[in-house]
C-alpha positions in Angstrom: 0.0 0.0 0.0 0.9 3.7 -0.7 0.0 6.2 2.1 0.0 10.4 1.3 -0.4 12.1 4.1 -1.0 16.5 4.1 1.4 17.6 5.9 2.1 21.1 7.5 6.0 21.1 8.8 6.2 18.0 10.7 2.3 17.6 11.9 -0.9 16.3 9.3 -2.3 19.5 7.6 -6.3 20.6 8.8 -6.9 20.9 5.1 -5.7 18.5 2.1 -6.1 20.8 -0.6 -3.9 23.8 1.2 -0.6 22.0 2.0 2.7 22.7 0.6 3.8 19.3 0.6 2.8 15.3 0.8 4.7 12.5 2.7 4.6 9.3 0.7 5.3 6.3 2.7 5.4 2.6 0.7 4.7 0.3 3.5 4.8 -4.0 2.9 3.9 -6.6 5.6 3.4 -3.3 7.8 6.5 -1.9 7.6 7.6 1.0 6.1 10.2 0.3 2.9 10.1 4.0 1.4 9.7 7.7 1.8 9.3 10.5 -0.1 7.8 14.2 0.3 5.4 15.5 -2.9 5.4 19.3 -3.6 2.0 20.2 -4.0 1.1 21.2 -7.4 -1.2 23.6 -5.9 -4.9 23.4 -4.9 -7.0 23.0 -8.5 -10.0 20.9 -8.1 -9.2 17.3 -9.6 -5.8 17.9 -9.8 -4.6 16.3 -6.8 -6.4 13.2 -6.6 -5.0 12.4 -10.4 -1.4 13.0 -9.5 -1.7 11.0 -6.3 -3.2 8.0 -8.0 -0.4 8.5 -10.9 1.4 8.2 -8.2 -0.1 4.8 -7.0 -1.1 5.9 -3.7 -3.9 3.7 -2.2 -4.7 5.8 0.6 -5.0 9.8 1.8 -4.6 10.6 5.3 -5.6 14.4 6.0 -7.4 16.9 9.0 -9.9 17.8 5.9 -11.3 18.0 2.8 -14.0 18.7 1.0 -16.7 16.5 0.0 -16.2 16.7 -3.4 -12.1 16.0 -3.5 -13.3 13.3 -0.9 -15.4 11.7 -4.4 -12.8 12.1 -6.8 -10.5 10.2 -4.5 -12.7 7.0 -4.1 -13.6 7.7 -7.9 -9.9 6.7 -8.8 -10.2 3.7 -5.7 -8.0 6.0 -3.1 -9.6 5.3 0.3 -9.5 8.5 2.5 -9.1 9.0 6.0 -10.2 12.4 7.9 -10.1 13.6 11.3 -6.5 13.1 10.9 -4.1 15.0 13.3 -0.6 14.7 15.3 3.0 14.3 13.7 3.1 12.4 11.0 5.5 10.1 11.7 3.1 8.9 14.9 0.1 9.4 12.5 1.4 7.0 10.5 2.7 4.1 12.9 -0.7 4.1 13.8 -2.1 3.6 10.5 0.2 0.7 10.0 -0.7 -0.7 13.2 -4.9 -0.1 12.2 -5.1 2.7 14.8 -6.6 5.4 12.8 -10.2 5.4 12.6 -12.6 7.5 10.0 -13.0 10.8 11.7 -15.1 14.2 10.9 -13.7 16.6 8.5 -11.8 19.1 10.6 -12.2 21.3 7.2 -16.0 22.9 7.3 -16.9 25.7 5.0 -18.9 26.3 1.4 -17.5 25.5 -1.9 -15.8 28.8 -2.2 -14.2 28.4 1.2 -16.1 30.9 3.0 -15.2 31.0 6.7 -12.4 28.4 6.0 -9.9 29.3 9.0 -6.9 27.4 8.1 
């Protein structure tokens, strides 16, 4: 499996679409057998959930996204987690270790990010 996770400096970004940067992690028989960190192209609708799966990630852990990113991600069979939060690097132990559970979207506001905070 191929986990991205949004990541703001060394923590999991409030908001998928807004990060800078990505931390890919291939992980086999739940261990972790390569890194990498993905500039963000920017936030474009549609955009990121087509470079991720070009990218053969399998699943997205973030604080928040929108519903409709949320859609385009299972569209392309990318399994999303939200509710996300800590430093990555615990973030993802846990995920290896099936401790990360589907949470609420820490990201709530309209489709043209009206009182969007982060």
């Amino acid at each position: 499996m191929k986990v991205a996770i949004a990541k703001d400096g060394d923590f999991v970004s409030e908001h998928f679409g807004h990060c800078k940067e990505y931390a890919l992690f291939v992980v086999e028989n739940s261990k972790i057998t390569s890194q990498e960190i993905l500039v963000s192209p920017g936030h474009e609708p549609g955009k990121l959930p087509a470079l991720l799966a070009e990218h053969k990630v399998t699943h997205v852990l973030a604080g928040g996204m929108g519903p409709a990113a949320v859609d385009l991600f299972c569209a392309t069979n990318i399994e999303v987690f939200l509710g996300v939060q800590g430093k990555i690097e615990t973030v993802i132990r846990d995920f290896i270790a099936g401790k990360v559970e589907q949470g609420e979207s820490s990201c709530s506001h309209g489709p043209d990010h009206e009182g969007c905070t982060h």
